[in-house]
N, CA and C atoms as an extended XYZ file, in Angstrom:
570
Properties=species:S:1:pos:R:3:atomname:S:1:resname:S:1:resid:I:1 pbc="F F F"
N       154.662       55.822       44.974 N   UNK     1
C       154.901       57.091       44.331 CA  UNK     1
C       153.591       57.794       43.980 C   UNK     1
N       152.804       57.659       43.290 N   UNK     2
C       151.413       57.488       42.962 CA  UNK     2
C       150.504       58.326       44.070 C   UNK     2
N       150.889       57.518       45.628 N   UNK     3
C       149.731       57.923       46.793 CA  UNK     3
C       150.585       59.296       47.139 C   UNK     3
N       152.229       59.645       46.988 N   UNK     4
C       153.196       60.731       47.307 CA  UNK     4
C       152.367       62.045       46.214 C   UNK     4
N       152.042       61.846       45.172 N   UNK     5
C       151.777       62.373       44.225 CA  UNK     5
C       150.131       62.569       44.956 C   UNK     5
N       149.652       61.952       45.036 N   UNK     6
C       148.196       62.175       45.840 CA  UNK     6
C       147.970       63.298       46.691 C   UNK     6
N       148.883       62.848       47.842 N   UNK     7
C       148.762       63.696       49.029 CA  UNK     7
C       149.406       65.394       48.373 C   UNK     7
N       150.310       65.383       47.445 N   UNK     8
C       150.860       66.412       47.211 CA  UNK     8
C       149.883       67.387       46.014 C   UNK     8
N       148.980       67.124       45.781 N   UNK     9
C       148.459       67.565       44.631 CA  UNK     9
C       146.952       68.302       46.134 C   UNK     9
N       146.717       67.194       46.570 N   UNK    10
C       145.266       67.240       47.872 CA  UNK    10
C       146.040       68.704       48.839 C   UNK    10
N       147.310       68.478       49.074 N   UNK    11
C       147.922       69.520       49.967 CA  UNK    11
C       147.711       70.849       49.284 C   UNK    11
N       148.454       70.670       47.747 N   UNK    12
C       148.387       71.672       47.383 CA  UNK    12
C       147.161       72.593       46.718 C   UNK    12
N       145.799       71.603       46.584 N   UNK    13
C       144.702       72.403       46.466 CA  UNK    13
C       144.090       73.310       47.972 C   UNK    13
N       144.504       72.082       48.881 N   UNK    14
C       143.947       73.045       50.158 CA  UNK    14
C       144.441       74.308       50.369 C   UNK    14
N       145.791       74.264       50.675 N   UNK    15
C       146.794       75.429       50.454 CA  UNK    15
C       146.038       76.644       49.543 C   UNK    15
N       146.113       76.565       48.739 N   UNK    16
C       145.733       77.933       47.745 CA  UNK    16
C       144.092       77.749       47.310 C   UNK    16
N       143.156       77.140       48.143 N   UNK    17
C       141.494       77.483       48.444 CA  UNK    17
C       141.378       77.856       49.346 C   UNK    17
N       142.090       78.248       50.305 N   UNK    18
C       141.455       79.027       51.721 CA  UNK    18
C       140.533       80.324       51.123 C   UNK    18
N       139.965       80.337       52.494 N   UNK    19
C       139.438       81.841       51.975 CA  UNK    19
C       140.108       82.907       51.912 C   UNK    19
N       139.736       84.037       51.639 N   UNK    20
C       139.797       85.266       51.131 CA  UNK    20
C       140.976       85.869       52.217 C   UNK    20
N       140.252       85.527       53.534 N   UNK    21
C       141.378       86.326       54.829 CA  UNK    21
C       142.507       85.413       55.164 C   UNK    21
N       143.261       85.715       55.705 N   UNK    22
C       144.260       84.884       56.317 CA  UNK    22
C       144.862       85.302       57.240 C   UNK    22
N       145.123       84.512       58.536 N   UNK    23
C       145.531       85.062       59.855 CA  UNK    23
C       146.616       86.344       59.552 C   UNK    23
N       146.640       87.173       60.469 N   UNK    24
C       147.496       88.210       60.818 CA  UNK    24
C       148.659       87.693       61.442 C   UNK    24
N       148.528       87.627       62.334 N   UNK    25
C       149.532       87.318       63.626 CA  UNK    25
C       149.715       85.616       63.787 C   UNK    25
N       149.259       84.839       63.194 N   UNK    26
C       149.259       83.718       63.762 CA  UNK    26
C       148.601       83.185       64.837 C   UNK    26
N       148.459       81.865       65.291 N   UNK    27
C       147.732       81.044       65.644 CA  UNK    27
C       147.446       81.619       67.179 C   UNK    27
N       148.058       82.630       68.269 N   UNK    28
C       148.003       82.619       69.204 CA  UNK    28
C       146.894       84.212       69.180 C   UNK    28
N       146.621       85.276       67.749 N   UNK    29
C       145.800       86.274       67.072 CA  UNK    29
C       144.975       85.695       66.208 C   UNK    29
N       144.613       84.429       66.450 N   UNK    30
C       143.795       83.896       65.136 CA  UNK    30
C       142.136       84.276       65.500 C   UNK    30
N       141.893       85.367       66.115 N   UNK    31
C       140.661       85.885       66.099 CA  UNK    31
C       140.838       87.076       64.840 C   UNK    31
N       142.305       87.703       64.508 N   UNK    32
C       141.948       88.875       63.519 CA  UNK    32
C       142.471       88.410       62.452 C   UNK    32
N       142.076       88.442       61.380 N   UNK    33
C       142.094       88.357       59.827 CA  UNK    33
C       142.489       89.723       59.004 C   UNK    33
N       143.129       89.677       58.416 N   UNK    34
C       143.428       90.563       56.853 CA  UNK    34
C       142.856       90.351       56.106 C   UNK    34
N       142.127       91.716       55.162 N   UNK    35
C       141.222       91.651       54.429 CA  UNK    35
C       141.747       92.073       53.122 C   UNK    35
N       141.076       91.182       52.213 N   UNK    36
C       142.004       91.156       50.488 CA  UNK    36
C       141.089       92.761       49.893 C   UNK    36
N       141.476       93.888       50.301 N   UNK    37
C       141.283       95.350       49.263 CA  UNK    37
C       140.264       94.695       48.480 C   UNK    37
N       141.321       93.897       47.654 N   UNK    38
C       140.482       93.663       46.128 CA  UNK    38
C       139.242       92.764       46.754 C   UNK    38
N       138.807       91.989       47.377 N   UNK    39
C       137.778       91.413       47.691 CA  UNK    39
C       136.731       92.409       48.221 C   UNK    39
N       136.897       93.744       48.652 N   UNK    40
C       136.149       94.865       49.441 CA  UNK    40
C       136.010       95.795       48.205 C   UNK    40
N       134.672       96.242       48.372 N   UNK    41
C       133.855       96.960       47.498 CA  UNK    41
C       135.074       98.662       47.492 C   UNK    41
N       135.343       98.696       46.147 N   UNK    42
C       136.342       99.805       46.455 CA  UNK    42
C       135.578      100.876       47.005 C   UNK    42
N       135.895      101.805       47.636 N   UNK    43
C       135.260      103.190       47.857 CA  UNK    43
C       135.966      104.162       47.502 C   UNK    43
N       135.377      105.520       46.943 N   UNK    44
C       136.397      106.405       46.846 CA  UNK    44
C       136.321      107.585       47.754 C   UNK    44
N       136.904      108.350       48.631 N   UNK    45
C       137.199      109.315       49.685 CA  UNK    45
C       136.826      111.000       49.160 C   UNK    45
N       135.856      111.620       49.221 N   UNK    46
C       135.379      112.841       49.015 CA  UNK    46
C       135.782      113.426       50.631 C   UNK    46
N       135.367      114.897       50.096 N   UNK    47
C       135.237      116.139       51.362 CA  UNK    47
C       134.253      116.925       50.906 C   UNK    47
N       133.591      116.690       52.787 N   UNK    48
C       131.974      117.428       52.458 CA  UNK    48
C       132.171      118.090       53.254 C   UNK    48
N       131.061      119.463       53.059 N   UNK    49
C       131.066      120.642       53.865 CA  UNK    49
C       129.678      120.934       54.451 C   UNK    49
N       129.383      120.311       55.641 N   UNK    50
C       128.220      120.961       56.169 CA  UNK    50
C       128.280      122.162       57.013 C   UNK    50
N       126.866      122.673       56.844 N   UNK    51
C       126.806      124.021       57.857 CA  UNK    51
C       125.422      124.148       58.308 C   UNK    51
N       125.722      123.982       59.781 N   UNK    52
C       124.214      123.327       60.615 CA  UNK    52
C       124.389      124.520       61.727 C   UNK    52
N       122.975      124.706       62.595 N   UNK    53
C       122.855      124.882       63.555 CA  UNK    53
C       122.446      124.379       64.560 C   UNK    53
N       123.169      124.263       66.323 N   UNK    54
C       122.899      123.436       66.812 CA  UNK    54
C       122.580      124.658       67.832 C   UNK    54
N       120.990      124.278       68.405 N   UNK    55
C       120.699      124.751       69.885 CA  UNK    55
C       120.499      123.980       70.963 C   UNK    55
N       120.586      124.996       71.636 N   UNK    56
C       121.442      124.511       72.877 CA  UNK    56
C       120.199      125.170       74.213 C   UNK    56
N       119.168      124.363       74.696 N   UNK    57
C       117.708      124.651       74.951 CA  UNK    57
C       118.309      124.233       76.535 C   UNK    57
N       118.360      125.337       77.375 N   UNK    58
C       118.949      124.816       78.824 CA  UNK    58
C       117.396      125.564       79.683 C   UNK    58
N       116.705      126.294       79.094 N   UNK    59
C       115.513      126.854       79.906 CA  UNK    59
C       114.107      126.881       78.750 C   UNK    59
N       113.374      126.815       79.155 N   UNK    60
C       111.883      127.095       78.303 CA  UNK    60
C       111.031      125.858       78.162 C   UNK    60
N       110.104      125.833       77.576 N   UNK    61
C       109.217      124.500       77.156 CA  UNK    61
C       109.921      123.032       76.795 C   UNK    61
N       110.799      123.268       76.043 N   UNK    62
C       111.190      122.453       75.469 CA  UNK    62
C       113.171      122.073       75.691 C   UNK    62
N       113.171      121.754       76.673 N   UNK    63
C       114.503      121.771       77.497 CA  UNK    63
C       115.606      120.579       76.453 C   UNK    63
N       116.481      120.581       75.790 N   UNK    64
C       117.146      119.326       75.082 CA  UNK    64
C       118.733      119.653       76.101 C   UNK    64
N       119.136      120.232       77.115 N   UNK    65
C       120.161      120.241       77.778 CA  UNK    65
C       120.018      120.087       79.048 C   UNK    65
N       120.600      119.124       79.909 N   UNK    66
C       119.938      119.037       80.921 CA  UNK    66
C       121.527      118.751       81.797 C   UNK    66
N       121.730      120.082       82.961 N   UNK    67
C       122.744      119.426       83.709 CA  UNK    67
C       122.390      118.119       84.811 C   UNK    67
N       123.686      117.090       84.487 N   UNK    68
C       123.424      116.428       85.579 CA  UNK    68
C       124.490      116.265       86.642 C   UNK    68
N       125.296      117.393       86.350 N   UNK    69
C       126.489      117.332       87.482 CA  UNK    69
C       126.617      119.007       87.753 C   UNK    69
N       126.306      119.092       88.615 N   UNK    70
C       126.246      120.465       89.259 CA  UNK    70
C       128.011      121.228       89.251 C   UNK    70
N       128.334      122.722       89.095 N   UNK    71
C       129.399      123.240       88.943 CA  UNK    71
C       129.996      123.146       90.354 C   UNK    71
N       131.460      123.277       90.936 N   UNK    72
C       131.976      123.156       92.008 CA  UNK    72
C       131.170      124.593       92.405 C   UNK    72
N       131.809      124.986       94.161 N   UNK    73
C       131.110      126.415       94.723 CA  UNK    73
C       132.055      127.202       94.113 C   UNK    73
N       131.781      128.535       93.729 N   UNK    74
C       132.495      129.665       93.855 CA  UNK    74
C       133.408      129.422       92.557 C   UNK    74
N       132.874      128.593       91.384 N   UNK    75
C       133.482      128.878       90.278 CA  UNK    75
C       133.155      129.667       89.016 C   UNK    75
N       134.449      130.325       88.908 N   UNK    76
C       133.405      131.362       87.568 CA  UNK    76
C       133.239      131.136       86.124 C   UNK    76
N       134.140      129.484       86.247 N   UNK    77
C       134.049      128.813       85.202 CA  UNK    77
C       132.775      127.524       84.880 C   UNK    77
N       132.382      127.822       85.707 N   UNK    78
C       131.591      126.456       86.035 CA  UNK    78
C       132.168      125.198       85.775 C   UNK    78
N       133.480      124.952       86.985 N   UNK    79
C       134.124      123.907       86.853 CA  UNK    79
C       133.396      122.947       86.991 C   UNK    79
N       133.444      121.814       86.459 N   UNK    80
C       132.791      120.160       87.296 CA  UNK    80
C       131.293      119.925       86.622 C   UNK    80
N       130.796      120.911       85.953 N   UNK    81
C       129.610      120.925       85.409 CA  UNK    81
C       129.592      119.726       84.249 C   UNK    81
N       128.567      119.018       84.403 N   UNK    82
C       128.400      118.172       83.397 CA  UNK    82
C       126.953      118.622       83.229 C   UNK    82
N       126.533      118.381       81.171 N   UNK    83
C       125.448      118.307       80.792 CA  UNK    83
C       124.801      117.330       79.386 C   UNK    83
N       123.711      116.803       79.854 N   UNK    84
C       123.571      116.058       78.812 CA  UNK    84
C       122.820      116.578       77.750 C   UNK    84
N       123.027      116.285       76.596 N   UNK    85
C       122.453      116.466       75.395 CA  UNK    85
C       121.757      116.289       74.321 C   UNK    85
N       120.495      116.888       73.652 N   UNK    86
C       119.503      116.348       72.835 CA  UNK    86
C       119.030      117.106       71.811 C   UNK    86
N       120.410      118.165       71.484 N   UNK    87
C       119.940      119.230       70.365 CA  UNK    87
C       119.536      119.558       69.285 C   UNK    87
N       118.718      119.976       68.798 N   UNK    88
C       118.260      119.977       67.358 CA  UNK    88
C       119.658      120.759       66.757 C   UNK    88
N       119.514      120.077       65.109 N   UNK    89
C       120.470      120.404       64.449 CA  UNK    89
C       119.679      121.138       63.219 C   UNK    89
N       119.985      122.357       62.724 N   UNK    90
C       118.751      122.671       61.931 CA  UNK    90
C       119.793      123.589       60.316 C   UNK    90
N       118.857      123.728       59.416 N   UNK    91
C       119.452      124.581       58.499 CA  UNK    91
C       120.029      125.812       58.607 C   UNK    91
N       119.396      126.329       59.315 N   UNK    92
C       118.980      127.722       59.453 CA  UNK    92
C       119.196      128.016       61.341 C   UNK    92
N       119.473      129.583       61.543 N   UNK    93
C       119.558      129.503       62.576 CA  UNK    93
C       119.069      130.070       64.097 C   UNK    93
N       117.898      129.932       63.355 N   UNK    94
C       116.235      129.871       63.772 CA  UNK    94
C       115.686      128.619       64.072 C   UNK    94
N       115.272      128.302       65.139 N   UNK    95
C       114.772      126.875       65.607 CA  UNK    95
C       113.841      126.417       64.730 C   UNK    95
N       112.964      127.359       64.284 N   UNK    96
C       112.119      127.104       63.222 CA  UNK    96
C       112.147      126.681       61.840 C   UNK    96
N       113.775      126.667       61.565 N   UNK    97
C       114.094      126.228       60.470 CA  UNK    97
C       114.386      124.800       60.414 C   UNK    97
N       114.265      124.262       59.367 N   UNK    98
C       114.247      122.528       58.929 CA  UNK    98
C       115.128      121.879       59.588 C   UNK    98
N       114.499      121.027       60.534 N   UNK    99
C       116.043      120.027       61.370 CA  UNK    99
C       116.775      118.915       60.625 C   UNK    99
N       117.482      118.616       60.259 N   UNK   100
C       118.316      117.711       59.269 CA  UNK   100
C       118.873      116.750       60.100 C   UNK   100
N       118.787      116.814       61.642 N   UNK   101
C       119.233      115.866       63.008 CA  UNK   101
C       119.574      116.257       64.036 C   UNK   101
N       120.064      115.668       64.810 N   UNK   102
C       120.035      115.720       66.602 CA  UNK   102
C       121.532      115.709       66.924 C   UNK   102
N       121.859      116.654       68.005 N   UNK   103
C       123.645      116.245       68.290 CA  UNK   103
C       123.391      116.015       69.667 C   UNK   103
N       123.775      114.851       69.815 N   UNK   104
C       123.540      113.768       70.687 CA  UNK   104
C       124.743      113.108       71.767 C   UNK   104
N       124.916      113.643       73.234 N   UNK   105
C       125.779      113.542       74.079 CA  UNK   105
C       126.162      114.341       75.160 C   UNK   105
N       126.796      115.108       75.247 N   UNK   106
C       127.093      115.622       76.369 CA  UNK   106
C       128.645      116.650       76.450 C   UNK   106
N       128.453      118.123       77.364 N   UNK   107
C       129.898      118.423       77.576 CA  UNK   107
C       130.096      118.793       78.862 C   UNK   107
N       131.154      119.476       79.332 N   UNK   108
C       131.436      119.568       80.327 CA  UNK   108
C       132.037      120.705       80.198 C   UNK   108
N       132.161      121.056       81.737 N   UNK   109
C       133.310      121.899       81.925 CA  UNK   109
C       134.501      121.761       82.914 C   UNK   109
N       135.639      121.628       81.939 N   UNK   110
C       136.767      121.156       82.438 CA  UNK   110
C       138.242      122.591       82.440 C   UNK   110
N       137.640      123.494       82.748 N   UNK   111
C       138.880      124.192       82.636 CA  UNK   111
C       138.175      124.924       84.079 C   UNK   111
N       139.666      125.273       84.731 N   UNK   112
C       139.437      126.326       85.700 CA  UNK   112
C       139.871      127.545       85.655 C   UNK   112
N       140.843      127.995       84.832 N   UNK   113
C       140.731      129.419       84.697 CA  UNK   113
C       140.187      129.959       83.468 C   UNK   113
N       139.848      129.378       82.553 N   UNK   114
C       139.110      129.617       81.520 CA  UNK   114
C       137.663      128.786       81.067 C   UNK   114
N       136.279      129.543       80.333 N   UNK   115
C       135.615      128.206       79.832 CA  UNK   115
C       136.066      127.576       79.215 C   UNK   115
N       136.119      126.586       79.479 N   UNK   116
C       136.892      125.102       78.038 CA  UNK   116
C       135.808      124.169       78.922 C   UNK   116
N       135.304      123.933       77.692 N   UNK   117
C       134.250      122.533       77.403 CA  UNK   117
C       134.792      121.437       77.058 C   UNK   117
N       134.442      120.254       77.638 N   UNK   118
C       135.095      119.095       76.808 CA  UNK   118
C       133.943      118.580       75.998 C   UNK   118
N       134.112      118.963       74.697 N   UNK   119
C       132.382      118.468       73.858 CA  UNK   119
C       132.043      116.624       73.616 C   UNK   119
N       131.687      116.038       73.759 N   UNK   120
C       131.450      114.476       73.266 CA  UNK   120
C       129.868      114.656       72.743 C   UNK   120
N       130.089      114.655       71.230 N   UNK   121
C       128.599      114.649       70.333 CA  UNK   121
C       128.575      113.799       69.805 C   UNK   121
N       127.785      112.988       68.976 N   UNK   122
C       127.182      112.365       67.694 CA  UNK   122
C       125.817      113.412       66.988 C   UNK   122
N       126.712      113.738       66.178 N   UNK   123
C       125.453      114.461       65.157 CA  UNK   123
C       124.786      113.237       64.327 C   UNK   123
N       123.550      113.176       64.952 N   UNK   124
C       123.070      111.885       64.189 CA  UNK   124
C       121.834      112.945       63.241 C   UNK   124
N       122.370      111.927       61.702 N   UNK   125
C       121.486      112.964       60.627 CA  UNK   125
C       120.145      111.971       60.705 C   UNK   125
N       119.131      113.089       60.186 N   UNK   126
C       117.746      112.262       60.098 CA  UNK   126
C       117.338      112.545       58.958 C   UNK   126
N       117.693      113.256       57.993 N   UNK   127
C       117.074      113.743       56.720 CA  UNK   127
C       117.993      113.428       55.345 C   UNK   127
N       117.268      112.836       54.323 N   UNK   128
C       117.465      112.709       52.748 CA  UNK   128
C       118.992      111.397       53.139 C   UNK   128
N       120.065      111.643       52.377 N   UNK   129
C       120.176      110.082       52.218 CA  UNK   129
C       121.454      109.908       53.317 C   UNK   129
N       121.400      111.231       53.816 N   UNK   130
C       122.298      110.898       55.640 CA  UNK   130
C       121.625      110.005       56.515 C   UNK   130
N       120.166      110.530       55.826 N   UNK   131
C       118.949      109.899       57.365 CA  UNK   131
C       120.127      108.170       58.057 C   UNK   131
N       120.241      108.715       59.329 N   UNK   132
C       120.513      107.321       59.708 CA  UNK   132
C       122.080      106.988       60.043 C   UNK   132
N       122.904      108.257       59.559 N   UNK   133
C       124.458      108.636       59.386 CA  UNK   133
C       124.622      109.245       60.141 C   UNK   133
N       126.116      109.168       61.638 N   UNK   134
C       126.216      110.035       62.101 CA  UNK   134
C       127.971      110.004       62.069 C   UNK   134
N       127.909      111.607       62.981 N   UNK   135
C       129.494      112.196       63.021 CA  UNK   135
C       129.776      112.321       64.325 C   UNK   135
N       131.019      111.647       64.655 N   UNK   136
C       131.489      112.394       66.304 CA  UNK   136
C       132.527      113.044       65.890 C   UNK   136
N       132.304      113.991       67.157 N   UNK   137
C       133.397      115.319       67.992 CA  UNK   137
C       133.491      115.064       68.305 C   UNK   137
N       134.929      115.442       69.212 N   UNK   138
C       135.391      114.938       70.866 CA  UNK   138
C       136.712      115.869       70.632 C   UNK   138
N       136.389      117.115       71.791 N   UNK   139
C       137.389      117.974       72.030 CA  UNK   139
C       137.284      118.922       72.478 C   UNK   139
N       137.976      120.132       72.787 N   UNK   140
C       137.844      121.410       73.786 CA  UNK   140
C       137.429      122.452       73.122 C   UNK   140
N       136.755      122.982       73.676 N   UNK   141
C       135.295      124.399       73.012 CA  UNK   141
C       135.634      125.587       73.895 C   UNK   141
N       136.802      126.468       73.901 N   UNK   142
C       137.080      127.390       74.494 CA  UNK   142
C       135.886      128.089       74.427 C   UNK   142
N       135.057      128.737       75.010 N   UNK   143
C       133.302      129.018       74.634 CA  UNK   143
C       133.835      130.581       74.713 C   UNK   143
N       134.929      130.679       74.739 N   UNK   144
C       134.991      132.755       75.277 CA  UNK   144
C       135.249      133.199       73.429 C   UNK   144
N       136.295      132.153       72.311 N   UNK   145
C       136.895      132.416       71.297 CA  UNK   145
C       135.767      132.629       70.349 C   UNK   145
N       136.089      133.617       69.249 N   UNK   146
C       134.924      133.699       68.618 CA  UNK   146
C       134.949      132.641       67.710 C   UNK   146
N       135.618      132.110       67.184 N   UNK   147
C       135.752      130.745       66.391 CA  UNK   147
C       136.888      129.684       67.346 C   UNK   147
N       136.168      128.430       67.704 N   UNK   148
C       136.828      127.248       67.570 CA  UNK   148
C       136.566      126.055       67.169 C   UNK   148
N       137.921      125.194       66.969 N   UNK   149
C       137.682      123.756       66.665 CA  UNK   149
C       137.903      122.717       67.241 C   UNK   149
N       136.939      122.215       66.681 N   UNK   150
C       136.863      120.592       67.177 CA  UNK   150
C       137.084      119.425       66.358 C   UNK   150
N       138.112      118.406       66.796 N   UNK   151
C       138.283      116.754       65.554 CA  UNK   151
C       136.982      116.597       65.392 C   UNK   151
N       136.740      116.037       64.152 N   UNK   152
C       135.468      114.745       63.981 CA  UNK   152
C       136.650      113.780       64.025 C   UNK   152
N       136.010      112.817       64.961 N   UNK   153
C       136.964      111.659       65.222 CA  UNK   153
C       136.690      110.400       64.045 C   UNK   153
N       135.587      109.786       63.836 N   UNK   154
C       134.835      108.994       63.180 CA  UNK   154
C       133.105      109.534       63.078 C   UNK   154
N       132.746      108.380       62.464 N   UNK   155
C       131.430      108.885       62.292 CA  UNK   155
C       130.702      106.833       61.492 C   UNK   155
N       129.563      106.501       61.441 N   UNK   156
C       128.725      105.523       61.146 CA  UNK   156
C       127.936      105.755       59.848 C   UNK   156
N       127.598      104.680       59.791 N   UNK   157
C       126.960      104.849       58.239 CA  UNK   157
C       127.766      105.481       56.639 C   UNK   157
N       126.754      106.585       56.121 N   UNK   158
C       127.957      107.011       54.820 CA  UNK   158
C       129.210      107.511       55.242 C   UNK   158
N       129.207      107.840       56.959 N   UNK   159
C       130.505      108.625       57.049 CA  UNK   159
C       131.445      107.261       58.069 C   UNK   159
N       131.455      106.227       57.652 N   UNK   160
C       132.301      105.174       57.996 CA  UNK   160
C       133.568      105.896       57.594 C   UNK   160
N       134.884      105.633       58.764 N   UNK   161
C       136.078      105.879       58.073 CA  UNK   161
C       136.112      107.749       58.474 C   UNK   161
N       135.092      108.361       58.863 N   UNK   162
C       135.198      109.759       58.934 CA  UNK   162
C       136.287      110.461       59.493 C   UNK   162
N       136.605      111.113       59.472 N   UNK   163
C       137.871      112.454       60.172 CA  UNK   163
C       137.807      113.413       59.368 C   UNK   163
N       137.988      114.598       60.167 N   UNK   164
C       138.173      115.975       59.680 CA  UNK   164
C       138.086      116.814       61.046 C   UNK   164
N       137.297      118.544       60.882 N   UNK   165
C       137.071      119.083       61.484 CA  UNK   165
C       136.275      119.813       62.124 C   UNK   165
N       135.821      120.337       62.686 N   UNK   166
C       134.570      121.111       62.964 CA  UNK   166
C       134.692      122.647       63.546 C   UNK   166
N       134.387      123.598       62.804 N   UNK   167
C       134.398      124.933       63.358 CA  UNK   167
C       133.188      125.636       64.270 C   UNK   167
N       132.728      126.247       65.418 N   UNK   168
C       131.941      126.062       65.844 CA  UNK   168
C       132.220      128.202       65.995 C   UNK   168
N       130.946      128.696       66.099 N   UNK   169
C       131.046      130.373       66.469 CA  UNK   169
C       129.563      130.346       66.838 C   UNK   169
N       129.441      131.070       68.164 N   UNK   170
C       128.091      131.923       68.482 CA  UNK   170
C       127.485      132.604       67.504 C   UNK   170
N       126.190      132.371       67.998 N   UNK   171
C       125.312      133.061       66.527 CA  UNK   171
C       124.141      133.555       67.865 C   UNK   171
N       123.874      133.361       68.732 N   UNK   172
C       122.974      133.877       69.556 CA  UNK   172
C       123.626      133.975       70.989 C   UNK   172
N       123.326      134.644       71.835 N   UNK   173
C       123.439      133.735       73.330 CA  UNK   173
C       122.659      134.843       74.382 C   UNK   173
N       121.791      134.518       74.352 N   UNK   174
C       120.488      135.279       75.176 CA  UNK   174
C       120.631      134.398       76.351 C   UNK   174
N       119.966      135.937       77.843 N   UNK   175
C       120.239      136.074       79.125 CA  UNK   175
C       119.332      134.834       79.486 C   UNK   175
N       118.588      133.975       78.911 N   UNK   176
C       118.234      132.778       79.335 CA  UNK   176
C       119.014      131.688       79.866 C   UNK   176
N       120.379      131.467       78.921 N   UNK   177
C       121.399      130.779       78.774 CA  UNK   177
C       121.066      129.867       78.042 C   UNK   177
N       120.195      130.311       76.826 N   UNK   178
C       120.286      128.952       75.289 CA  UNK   178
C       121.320      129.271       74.400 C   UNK   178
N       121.701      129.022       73.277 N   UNK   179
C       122.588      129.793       72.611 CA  UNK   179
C       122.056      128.950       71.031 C   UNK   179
N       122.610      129.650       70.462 N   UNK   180
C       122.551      128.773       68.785 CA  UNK   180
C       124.088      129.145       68.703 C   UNK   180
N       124.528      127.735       68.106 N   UNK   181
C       125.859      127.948       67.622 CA  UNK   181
C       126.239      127.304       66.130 C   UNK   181
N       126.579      128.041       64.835 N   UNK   182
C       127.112      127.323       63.914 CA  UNK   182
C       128.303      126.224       63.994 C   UNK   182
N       127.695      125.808       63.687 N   UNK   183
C       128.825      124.713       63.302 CA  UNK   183
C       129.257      124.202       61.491 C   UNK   183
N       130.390      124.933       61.230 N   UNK   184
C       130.860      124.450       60.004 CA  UNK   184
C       132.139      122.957       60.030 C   UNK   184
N       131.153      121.890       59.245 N   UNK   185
C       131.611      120.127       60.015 CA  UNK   185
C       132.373      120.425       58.006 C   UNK   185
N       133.906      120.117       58.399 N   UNK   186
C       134.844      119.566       57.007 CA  UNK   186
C       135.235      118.205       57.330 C   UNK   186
N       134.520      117.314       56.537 N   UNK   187
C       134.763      116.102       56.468 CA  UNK   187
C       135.364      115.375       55.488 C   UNK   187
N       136.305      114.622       55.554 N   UNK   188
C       136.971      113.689       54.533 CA  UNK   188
C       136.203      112.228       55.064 C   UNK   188
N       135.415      111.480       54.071 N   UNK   189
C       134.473      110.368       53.775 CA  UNK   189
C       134.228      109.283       52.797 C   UNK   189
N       134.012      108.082       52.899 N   UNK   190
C       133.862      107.726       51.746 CA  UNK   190
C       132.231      107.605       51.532 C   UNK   190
């Protein structure tokens, strides 16, 4: 009786010392774990409002757009066009004004009877306590509308957990083909 009492006391400490996670799915998912809230540093969920400018440098000294997929013939959309991306992101919307980071990726053009861009960015911040934080887009940039939007899908660093939106409007677009475009980014974050 004694060793019954043993094993049952030994069972029942193991039982309720596991750690913190405990399988999801069982033994055949026992790579993913559930995580105890209360064991995770609470966070609480704000909405921030940035308002950046991003240029868009396709000719001059200092080139940050670079196509690498040429448009089909005889399109007036510039179907098939792919370009990659290395844009300064700045305060102001004057190149000369303070860069706060880089939007980093690439769009395209995917519409044939209209411009529609397919945008894929990371606005990666470099300044004060973003330095090091970034945000993705991923979505269609009718480029003719005077305002459109784009998801922030996620984002790294303070903006772990990110979603919201992004409003984007011409602010320049000289016969070079650079443009400055605002971008007003509404983010829900913790």
């Amino acid at each position: 009786m004694a060793r019954a009492s043993y094993f049952f006391i030994l069972f029942t400490f193991l039982l309720f010392s596991s750690s913190s996670t405990t399988p999801a799915f069982g033994d055949e998912y026992s790579y993913v774990k559930r995580v105890d809230p209360r064991k995770t540093k609470a966070l609480k969920e704000k909405t921030s409002h940035f308002r950046l400018y991003w240029h868009d440098l396709v000719s001059g000294p200092n080139i940050t757009s670079v196509s690498v997929v040429k448009p089909t013939k005889n399109s007036s959309t510039l179907f098939g066009m792919i370009n990659v991306i290395d844009n300064p992101l700045t305060v102001g919307p004057k190149l000369s004004s303070k860069m706060v980071g880089r939007s980093e990726g690439l769009y395209a053009s995917a519409g044939q009877q209209d411009v529609g861009l397919l945008m894929v960015m990371n606005f990666a911040f470099s300044d004060g306590k973003y330095n090091g934080s970034t945000l993705t887009i991923l979505g269609r940039n009718n480029v003719m509308a005077k305002v459109r939007e784009m998801p922030i899908i996620g984002g790294s660093g303070l903006f772990r957990f990110a979603r919201g939106y992004a409003k984007a409007n011409n602010i320049d677009l000289p016969s070079n083909g650079n443009a400055v475009v605002e971008y007003n980014l509404y983010v829900m974050h913790y």
